[in-house]
Structures are given as C-alpha cells and as structure tokens.
matplotlib code that plots the C-alpha trace (Angstrom):
import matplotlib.pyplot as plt

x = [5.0, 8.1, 8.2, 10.2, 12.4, 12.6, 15.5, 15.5, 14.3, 16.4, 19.3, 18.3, 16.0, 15.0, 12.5, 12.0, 9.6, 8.5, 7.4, 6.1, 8.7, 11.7, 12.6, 13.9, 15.7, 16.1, 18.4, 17.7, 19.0, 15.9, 17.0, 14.1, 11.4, 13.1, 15.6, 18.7, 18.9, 22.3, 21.9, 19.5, 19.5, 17.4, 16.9, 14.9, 13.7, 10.1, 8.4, 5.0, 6.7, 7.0, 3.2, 1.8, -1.3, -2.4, -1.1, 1.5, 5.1, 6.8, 10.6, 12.6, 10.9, 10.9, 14.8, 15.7, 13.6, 14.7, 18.6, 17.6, 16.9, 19.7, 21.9, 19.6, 20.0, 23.6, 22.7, 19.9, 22.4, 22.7, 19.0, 16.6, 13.3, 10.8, 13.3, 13.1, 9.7, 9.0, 6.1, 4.5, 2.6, 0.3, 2.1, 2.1, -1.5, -2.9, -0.2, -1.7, 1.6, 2.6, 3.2, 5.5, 7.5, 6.5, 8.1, 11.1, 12.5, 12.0, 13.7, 16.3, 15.6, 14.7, 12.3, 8.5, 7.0, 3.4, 1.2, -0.8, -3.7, -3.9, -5.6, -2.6, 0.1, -1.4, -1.2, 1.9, 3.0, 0.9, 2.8, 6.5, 5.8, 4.2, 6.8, 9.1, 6.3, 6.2, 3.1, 3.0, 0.2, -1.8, -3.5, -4.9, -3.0, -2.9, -0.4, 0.2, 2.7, 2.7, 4.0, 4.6, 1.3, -0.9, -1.5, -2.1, -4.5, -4.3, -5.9, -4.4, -3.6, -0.7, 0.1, -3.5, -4.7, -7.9, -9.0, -7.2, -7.3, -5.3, -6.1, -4.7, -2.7, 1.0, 4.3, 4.6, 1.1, 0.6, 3.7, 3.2, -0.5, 0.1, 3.7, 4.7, 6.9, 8.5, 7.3, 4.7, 2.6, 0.1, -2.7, -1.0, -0.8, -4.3, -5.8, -3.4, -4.8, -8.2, -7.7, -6.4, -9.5, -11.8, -10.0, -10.1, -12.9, -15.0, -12.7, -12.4, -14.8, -12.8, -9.6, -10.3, -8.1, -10.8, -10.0, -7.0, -4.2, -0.9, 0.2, 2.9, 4.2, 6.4, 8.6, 10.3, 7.8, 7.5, 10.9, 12.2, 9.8, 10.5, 14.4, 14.3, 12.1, 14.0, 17.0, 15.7, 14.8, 11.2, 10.0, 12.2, 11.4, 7.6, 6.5, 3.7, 0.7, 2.9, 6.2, 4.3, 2.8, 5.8, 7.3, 4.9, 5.3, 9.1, 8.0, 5.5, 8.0, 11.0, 8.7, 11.1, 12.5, 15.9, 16.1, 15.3, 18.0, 16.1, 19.4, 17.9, 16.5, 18.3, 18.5, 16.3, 13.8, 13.5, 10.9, 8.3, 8.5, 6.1, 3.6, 4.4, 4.1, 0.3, -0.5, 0.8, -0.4, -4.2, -4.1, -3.0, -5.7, -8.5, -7.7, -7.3, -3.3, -1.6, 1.4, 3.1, 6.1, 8.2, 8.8, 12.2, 10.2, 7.8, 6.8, 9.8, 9.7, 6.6, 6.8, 10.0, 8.0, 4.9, 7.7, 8.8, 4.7, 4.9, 7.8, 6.5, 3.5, 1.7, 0.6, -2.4, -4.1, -5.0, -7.3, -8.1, -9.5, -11.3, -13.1, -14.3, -15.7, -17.4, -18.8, -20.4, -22.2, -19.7, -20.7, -17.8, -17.8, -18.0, -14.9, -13.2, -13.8, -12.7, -9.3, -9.2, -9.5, -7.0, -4.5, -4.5, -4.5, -1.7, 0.4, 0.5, 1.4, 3.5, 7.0, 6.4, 4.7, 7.1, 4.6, 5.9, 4.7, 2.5, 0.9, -0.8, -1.7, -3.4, -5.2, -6.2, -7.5, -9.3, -11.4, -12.1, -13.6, -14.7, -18.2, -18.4, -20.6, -23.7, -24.0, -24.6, -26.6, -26.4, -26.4, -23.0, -21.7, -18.1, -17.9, -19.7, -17.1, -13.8, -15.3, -15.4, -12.3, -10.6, -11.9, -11.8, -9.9, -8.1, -5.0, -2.0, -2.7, -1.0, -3.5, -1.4, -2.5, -6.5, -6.1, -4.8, -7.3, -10.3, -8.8, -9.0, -12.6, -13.6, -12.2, -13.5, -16.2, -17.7, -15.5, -11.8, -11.1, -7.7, -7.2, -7.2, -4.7, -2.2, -1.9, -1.5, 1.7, 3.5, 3.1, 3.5, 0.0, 0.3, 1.3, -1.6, -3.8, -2.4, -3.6, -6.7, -7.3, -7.0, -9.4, -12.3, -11.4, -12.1, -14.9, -16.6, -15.7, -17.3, -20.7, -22.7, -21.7, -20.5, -22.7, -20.1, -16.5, -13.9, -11.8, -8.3, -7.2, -4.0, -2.6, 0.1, 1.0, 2.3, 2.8, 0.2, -2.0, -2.8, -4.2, -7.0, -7.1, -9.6, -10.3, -12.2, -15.7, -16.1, -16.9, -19.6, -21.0, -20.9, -22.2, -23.0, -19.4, -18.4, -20.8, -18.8, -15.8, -16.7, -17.4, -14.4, -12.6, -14.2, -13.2, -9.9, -9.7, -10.4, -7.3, -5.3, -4.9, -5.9, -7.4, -7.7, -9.5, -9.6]
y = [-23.2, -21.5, -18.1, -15.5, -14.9, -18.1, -17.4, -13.5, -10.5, -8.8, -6.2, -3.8, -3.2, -0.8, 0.9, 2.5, 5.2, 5.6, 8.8, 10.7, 13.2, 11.5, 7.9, 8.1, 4.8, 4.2, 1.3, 1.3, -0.9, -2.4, -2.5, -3.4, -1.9, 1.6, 2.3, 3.9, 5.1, 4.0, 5.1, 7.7, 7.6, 10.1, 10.7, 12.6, 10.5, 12.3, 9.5, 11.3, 14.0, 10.6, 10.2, 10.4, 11.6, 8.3, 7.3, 5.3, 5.7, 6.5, 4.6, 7.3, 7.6, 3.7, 4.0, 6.7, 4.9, 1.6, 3.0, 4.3, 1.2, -0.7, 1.9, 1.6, -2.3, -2.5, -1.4, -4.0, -7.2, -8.4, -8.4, -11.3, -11.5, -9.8, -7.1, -4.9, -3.2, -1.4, 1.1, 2.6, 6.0, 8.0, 8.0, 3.6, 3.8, 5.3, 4.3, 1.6, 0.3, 0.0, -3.8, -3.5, -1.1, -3.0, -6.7, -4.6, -3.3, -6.3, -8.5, -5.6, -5.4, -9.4, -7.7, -6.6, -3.3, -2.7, -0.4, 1.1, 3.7, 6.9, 6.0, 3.7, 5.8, 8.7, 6.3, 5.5, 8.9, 9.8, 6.6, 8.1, 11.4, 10.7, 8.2, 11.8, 14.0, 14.9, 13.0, 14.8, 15.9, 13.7, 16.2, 16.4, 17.3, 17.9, 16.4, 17.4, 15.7, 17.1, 14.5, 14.6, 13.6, 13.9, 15.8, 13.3, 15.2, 13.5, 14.2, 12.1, 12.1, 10.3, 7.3, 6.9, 8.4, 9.5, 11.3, 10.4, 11.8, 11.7, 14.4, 13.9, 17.1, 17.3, 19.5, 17.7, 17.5, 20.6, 22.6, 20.5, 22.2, 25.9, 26.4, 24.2, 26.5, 27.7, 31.0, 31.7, 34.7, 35.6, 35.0, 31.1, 31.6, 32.0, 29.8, 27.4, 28.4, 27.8, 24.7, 23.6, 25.5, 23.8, 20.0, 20.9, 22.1, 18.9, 18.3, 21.8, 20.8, 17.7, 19.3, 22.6, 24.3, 23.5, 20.2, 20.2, 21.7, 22.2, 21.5, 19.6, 19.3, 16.7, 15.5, 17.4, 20.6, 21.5, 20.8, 22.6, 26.0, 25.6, 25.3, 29.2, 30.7, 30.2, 30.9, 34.1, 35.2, 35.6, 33.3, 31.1, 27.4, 27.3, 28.3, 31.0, 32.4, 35.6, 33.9, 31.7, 34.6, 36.8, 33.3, 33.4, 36.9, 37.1, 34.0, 36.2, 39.7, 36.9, 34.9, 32.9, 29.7, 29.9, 33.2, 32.2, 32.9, 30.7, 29.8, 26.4, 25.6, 22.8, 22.8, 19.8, 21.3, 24.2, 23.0, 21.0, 24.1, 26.9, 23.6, 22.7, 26.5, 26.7, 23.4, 24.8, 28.1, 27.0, 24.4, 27.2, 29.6, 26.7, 25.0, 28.3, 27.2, 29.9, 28.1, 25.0, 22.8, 20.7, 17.4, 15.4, 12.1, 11.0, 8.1, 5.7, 6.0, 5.2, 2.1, 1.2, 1.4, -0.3, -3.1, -3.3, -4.2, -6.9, -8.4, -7.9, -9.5, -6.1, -6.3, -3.5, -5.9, -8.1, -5.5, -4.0, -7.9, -8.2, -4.5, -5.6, -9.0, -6.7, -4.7, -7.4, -9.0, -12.3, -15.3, -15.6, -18.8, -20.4, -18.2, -19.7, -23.0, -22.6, -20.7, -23.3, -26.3, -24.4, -24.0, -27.8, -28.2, -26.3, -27.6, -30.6, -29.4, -26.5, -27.9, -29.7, -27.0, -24.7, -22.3, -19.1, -17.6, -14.4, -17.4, -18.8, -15.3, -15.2, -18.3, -17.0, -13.5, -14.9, -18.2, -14.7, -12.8, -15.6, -15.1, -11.1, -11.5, -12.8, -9.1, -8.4, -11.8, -15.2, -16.1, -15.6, -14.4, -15.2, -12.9, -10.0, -10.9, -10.5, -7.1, -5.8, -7.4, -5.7, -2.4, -1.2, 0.9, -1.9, -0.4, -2.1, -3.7, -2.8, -3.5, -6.2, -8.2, -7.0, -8.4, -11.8, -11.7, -10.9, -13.9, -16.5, -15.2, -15.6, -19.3, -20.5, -22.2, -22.7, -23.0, -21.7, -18.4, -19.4, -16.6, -14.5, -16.9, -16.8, -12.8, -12.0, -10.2, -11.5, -15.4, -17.9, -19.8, -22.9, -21.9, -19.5, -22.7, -24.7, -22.2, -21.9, -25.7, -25.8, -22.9, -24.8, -28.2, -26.4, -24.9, -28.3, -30.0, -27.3, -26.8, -28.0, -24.9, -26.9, -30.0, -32.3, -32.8, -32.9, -36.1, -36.7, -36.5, -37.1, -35.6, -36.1, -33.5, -33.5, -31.0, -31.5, -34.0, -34.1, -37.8, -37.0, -40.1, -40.5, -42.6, -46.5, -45.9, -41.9, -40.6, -43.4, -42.2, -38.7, -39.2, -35.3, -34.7, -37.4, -35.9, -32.3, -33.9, -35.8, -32.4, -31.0, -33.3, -32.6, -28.6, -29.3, -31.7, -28.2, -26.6, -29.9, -30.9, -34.4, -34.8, -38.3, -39.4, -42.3]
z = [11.0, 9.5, 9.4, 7.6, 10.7, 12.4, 14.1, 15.2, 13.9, 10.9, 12.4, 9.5, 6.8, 3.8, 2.6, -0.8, -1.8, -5.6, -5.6, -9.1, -8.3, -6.6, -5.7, -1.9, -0.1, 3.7, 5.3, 9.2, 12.2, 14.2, 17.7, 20.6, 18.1, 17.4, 14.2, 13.5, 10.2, 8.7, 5.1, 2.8, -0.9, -2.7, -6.9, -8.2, -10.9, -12.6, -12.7, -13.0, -16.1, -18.2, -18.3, -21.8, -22.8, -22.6, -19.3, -20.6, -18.6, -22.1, -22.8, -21.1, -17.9, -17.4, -18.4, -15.7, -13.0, -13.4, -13.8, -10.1, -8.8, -10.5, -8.5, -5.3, -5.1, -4.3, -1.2, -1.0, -1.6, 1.7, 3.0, 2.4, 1.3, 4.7, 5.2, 2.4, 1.1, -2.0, -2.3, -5.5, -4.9, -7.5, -10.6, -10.5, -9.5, -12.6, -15.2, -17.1, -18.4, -14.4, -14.7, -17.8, -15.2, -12.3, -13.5, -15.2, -12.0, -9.7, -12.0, -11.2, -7.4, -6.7, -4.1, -4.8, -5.4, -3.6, -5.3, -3.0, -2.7, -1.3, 1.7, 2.7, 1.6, 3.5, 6.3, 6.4, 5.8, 9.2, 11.0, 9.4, 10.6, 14.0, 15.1, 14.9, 17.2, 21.0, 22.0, 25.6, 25.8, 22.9, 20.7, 17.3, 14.3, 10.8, 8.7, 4.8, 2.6, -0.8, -3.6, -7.4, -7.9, -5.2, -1.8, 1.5, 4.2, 7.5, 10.9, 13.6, 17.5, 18.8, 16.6, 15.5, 12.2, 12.0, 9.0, 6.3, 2.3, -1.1, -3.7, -7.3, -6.9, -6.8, -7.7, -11.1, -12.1, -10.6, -12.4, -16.1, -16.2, -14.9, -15.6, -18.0, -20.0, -17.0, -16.3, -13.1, -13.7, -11.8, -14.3, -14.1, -10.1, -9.8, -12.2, -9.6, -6.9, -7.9, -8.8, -6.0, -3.9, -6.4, -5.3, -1.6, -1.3, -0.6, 2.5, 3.7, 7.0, 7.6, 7.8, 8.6, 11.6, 13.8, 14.1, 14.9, 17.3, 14.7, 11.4, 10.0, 6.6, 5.3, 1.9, -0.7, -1.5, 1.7, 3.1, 0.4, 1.2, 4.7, 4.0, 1.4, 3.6, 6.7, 4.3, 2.7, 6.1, 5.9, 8.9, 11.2, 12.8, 10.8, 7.5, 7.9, 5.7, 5.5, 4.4, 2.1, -0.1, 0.0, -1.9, -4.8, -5.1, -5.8, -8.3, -10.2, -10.1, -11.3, -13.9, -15.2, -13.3, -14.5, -12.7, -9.5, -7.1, -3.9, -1.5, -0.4, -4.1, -6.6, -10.3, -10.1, -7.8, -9.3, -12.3, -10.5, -7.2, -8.8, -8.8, -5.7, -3.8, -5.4, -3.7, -0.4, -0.9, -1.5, 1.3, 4.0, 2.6, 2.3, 5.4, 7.9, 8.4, 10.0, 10.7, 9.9, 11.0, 8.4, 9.2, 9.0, 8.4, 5.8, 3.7, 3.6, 7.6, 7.8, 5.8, 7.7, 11.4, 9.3, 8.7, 12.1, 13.5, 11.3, 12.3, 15.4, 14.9, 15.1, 11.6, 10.9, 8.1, 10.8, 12.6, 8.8, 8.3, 11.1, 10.9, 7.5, 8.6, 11.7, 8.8, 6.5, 9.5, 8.7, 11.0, 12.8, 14.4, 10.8, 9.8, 12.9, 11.3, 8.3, 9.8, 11.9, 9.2, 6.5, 8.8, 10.2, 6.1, 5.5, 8.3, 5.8, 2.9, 3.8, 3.3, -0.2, -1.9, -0.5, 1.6, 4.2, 6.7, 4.4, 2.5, 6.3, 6.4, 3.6, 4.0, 7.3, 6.0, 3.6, 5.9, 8.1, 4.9, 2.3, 3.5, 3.5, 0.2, 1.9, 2.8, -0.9, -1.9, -1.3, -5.2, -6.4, -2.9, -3.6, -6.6, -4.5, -1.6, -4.2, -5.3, -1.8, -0.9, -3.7, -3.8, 0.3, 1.7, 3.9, 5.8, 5.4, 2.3, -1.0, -4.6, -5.0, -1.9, -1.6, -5.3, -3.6, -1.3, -3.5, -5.7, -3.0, -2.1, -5.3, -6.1, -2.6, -4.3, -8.3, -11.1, -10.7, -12.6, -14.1, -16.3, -12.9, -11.2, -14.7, -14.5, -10.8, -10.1, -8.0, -7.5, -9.5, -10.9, -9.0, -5.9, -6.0, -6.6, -4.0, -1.3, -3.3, -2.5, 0.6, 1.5, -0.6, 1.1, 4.4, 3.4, 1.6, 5.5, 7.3, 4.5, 7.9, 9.5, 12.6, 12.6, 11.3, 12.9, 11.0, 11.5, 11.0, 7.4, 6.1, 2.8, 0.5, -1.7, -5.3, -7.7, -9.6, -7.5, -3.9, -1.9, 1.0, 3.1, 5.4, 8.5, 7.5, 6.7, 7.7, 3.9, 3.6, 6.7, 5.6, 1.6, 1.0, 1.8, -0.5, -3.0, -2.8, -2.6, -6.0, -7.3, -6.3, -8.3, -11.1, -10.4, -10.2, -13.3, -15.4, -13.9, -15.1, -10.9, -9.6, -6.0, -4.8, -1.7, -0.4]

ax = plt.figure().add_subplot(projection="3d")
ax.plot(x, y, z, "-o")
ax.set_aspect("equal")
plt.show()
C-alpha cells in the first residue's frame, strides 16, 4: 500500500493554531520521535471579536485571518501534504459561515484546516503541555489553557489525560460582555466573576484541588499574567491567589485600559486581558488553586507530537475506534471480515482511483464501526450508526473526519445519500464514492456473517464504472449474492456509476 511517507519520515513539520484570539504557527525538526522547534510565528488575529450577532465571521475578520495565513504559508512552501496540520478551535466551531472561511484560506494554504471540538483540542493541549513536564514521579495534574473563546480543564498524569473539559468562556468572549468599552470596574468584575463561577460550577468536583497534585497554565492569558506579575513583582516562578487579586485590583483603581502601565502587557493584549484575568481569577477561587505554573507549550505543540504518533503509526483514532466498537457491543469478528474484504478490495483499485494511505484508514475505521447501530435498532441501523459516529467525543478526530466516517456508515447499505457526499469538505464527490463502494461490496460478500468464503475476485476500475469478475460458475452457486449484487447495481445506477460482474 503506499503511504504518505513511503520513503522516510518528514525532517520537519508545522502546526498551526486558529485560535479566537490569536493565530500561532510552529515549524519543528522530527528527529528519533522528539522535535526541535526551528521557527514560531504568532498574530494576533481576533478571530472570535468578528462574530456578529448572528454568528457570522463578518468581511473584516475573514480579511485579517486569511491575510495571516497568506503570510504564514511562505513558510509552509516546502512541506508536502502529511506534514503540515491545521486546527480550528472555538470561534470555527460555532461560526456558521465557518466553511465560507474554511475553503477561503485553504485555497490560500493548499493544506486543510480540522475543526475540532473541545474535547480534542483540550487534548491536545494536555499532550502539548505534558510532553514539556517532569514525569518523575507520575502524578496527577491540572492543566488550564485559557483561549479566546473558551477555557480547556484537564486532569492528567504523565502523558495520559484523564479528565478532560471545554467551557465556552474565553478572554474575548469574556472582555466583549463585561468590558467592552474598556473600562473594568468592579461592579463589571464581579458580574465576571460570577459568571464564570456560575459556568464552572458543574465541574467544580471534577477538577477541584483534590484531585490533583499541581497546576499548570498554558497560552496567551496566562502567560501573559504570569509574565506582569513576575514583572511587577508581586510573586516569582508561579502565579498565586494573592498575586492574582492584587492584578484585578490595580485594574479596578486604573479603570481604563489605555492607562494600564502592566511591564509585560502589549497594545494588542491589553483589550481582550480584563476578560481574560476574570477567567483566571474565578477558576483559582472555584477550583481551590493556590498556585499555578505557566507553561511554555500549548496547543500547536500538542498537535505537532499528535502528528509525530501518526507518522509513527501511533495514531490515537485507532484506539478511539476501537473503544467505540467495545462500547456498542459490535461483533467483532464480522468487522474483521469486512476490514479484511475492503482492504483486499482496495489493494485493487488503489492506484487508478488515486487512493493514500488516510483513505485505507478510513475504510478500515469504518468495516470496524459500520455495525455500531445495532446498539440502537436493527431497522435503519446504518443511519443510527452515522449519528453516533458523528456526534462522540472520539479523540483524534477533527468534525471533519467523524463527519467522513459517519458518511461511510451511513452509505454502507440502502440508497446512497448523494447530497451528503456533494457537500463534504474536504474530498471530492467521487472519490468519496469510490471508498463508499468498496465498503458495501465487502459487506454484500460477507451478509452470511462468515458462512460463505469469499473467492478470488478481480476488478477493473474506471472512473465512472467498475468490472467484478468472478471465478466460472461461483455467483450461480451462490444466487443470494448474485441477487444483492443485482441490487447493488441498481444503487449505483442512481449515483450515475455502473458496476458490472461477470
């Protein structure tokens, strides 16, 4: 099978982090699984300040983002397609013109963007940050990483996380609501404060100080409190509960931003930071933090090592795959089957129709999960199985790809649902139904759950068509797989493709 790095693994690759606040770009060397960062670009774009009422990203917001990127990709020129990875946070979750944005800036980048939830992106925050920790001894901690538009909680020990949660809280969000004239009173502070209380408090016993050993902050807000406390000489390695409220006092007594004299605090900073202190300030008192150290690493390191597993072959969906099968009760020996059939399919076909590495994958994935429906019902099991395939929390999956997923699910039998194939992001409609194909063929071949074995079948691929040929005399010794097979071609005749078998 050819894969995405036949020859060797990359030397480097990037990572890029669209934040709601900033955009932030890493280039790093892989050598022997660790990474040398060789370059760090950071903007700070306010992605999440161009939301209209509406949740549109209005003209000027899409304008300064994608003039970002545009600048970002001449870094990007020289790496190929595997070694570069794009992640949308909070702000491209809940815009709902993200795919105007979306196809705008990879038409600019000629790379991807994964939106993801905030279970994965506090994930890979946890792997970013942890991959910077003293593991000797393993112990539990607690790691925050406060965004433009929402607040990551995560309990982990070692490189594991355990407990992980996103709040729709962030500096932006935060500072547009409270202090969105620019001036931080302290009828504003606590109206913050209680809000943020009021968002945390249905996680308070999860990620309360007594579970866990040490706290760790990471990305911009927190950095940059850490960095004018340290400078204004109120505490020194951590930021602590004392330092913290002696902060949003001088902001009350100063009132105004623009008169903030915070050594440590840019021009850009300095309108989304009142926001950003609140968040901080309610999560030490809600949580019991006394203390807490500020992280040098964050999201784009963590998508950078998530990178590096799966050129590895140490890819997390794999495991998140097979702990969803586990929990729908899937029969696995008739997933083995059908993994096993799609694949001696695809071996086939791969080279006409153009095929990689990530589309075996998802052929794979999806024979191991096309039955997790059953679970549900058996009548219209394939539609139940898409919907749980979209909608859990899977880690290492962006939308994008449970979306993929859930769509091959959900066309591995019955009528094809083209409209579905035309507007997925990312793929192009017929290669999406090529791989569709060849999942339902394996499953028509194996409908005896086992009884039947599967000859040796020969197929010639066409754009538009595709020849099954069987051995002499095997489909009229097997006439109900004949009779699918004749309804198959009738399926595929509504989506304009031709299958022949002879």
């Amino acid at each position: 099978m050819k894969s995405l790095f036949t020859k060797s693994p990359p030397e480097s690759v990037a990572a890029i982090d669209l934040g709601s606040n900033s955009f932030h770009m890493i280039v790093a060397r892989l050598h022997e699984g660790q990474i040398t960062k060789l370059d760090k670009l950071r903007e700070m774009v306010r992605l999440g300040a161009g939301l209209d009422t509406d949740n549109n990203l209005t003209e000027e917001a899409i304008e300064r983002a994608l003039s970002c990127l545009a600048r970002f990709n001449q870094r990007l020129s020289d790496l190929p397609k595997g070694c570069v990875r794009i992640i949308g946070t909070r702000t491209l979750r809940i815009a709902t013109n993200t795919y105007k944005f979306q196809r705008l800036a990879e038409d600019i980048l000629s790379h991807p963007i994964e939106i993801v939830s905030g279970i994965e992106e506090a994930r890979l925050i946890y792997l970013g940050v942890a991959h910077g920790l003293d593991h000797d001894p393993p112990r539990p901690r607690l790691v925050i990483d406060i965004g433009g538009g929402s607040t990551e909680l995560i309990i982990g020990e070692s490189y594991l996380p355990k407990k992980l949660e996103s709040l729709s809280m962030g500096c932006v969000s935060m500072s547009r609501k409270y202090f969105s004239k620019g001036l931080v009173t302290r009828k504003g502070t606590r109206k913050a404060l209680l809000a943020v209380l009021q968002r945390l408090e249905p996680y308070e016993n999860r990620f309360s100080q007594s579970n866990w050993d040490e706290a760790i902050g990471a990305s911009g807000t927190i950095k940059a409190v850490g960095r004018i406390l340290t400078n204004m000489n109120w505490c020194k390695d951590e930021i602590t509960f004392e330092a913290l409220n002696k902060l949003v006092d001088y902001m009350i007594e100063k009132e105004d931003i623009n008169t903030f004299d915070l050594p440590g605090l840019s021009s850009k900073r300095a309108a989304v930071f009142p926001g950003g202190v609140m968040v901080l300030a309610g999560l030490f008192s809600g949580l019991g933090i006394k203390t807490m150290k500020v992280s040098d690493s964050a999201l784009r390191e963590g998508i950078v090592y998530d990178m590096v597993g799966r050129i590895r072959h140490e890819d997390v969906r794999t495991h998140s795959v097979l702990q969803l099968a586990e929990r729908f009760h899937v029969d696995l020996k008739q997933a083995d089957l059908i993994k096993s059939t799609v694949r001696y399919l695809f071996l086939q076909v791969e080279e006409y129709w153009k095929c990689d590495e990530e589309d075996a994958q998802f052929l794979k994935w999806s024979a191991q999960l096309h039955e997790i429906g059953l679970s549900i019902a058996h009548s219209q099991h394939h539609k139940h199985g898409a919907y749980i395939a979209e909608y859990a929390d899977m880690s290492g999956f962006s939308r994008q790809e449970q979306q993929l997923l859930a769509l091959f699910i959900r066309s591995h039998r019955g009528k094809l649902p083209t409209s579905q194939f035309k507007n997925h992001v990312g793929k192009k409609y017929r290669d999406l139904l090529h791989l569709a194909i060849l999942l339902r063929l394996a499953v028509i071949f194996h409908r005896s759950r086992g009884a039947t074995k599967i000859p040796e079948i020969k197929l010639i691929p066409n754009d538009s068509s595709l020849l099954l040929e069987f051995p002499p005399d095997w489909l009229d010794a097997h006439p109900l797989t004949q009779a699918d097979l004749e309804n198959e071609i009738e399926y595929l005749k509504s989506v304009e493709f031709e299958l022949t078998v002879y």
